[in-house]
C-alpha positions as CSV (number, residue, x, y, z in Angstrom):
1,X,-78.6,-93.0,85.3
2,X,-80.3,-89.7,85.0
3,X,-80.4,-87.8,81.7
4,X,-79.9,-84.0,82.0
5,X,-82.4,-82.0,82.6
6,X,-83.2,-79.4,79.7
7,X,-84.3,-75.9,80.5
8,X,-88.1,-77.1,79.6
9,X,-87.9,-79.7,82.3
10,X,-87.2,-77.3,84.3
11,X,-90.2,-75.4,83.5
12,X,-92.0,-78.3,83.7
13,X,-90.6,-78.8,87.6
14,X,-91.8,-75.4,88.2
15,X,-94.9,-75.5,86.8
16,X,-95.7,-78.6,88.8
17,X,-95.0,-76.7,91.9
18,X,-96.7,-73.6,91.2
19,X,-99.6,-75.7,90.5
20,X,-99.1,-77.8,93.5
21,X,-98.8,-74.3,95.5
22,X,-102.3,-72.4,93.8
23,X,-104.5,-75.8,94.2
24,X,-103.4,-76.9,97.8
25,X,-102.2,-73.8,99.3
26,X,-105.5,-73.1,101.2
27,X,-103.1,-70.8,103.9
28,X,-100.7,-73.4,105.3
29,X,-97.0,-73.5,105.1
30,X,-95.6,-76.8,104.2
31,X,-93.8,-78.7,102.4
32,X,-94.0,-81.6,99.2
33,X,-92.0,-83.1,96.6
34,X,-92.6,-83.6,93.1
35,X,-90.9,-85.9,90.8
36,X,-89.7,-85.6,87.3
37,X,-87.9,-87.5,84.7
38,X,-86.1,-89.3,87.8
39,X,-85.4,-86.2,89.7
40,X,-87.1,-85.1,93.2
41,X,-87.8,-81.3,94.5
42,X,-88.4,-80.5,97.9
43,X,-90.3,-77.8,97.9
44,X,-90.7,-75.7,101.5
45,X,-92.9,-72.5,101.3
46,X,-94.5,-70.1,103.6
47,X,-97.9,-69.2,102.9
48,X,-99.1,-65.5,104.3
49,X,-102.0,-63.1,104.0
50,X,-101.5,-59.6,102.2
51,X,-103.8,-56.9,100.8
52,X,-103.0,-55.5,97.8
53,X,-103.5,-52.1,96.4
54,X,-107.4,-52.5,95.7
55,X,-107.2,-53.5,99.7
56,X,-108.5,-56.9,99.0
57,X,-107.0,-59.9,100.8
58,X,-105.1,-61.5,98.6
59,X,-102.7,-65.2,100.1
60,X,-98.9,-64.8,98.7
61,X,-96.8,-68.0,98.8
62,X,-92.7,-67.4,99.4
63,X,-90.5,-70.2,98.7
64,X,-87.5,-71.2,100.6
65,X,-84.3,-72.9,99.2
66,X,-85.7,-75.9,97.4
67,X,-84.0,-78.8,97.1
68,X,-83.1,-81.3,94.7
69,X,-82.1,-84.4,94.0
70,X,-80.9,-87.1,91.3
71,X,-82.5,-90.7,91.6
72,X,-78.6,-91.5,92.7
73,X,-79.0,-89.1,95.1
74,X,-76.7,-86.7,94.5
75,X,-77.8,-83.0,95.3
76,X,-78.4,-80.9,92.2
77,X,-78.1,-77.4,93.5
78,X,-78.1,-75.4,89.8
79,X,-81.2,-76.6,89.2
80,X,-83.0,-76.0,92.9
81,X,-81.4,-72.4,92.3
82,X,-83.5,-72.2,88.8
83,X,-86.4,-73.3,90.7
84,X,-86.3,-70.8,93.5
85,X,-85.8,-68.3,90.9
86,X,-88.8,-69.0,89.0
87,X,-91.0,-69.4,91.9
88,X,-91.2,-66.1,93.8
């Protein structure tokens, strides 16, 4: 059985992303999972080039509706909407 998650693992699941997203990013849009404290995110996001006001050519990462999921595999959709929040 899974213990419920506290707002810091929550952090912690975004962090992981985010950190997933900025070290493997490289311009492709994908998908990966991370795991925490029994949990699993799907994370799905699109990767695009932009310039920004200096004109340099920056890459932006949007993510879309991530999913997640209990190790019973139930669907825990409060917490994927806190993730999507704290990602973009």
């Amino acid at each position: 059985m899974n213990t419920a998650l506290t707002r810091s693992d929550i952090r912690t699941m975004a962090r992981k992303a985010a950190d997933y997203i900025t070290f493997h990013c490289d311009g492709i849009s994908e998908g990966f999972e991370i795991t925490h404290k029994g949990y699993i995110a799907f994370i799905d996001y699109e990767a695009k080039e932009c310039s920004d006001e200096r004109q340099d050519l920056v890459l932006v990462a949007a993510v879309w509706d991530p999913a997640v999921w209990d190790r019973a595999g139930r669907e825990c959709p409060e917490i994927a909407e806190a993730l999507q929040l704290m990602l973009n």
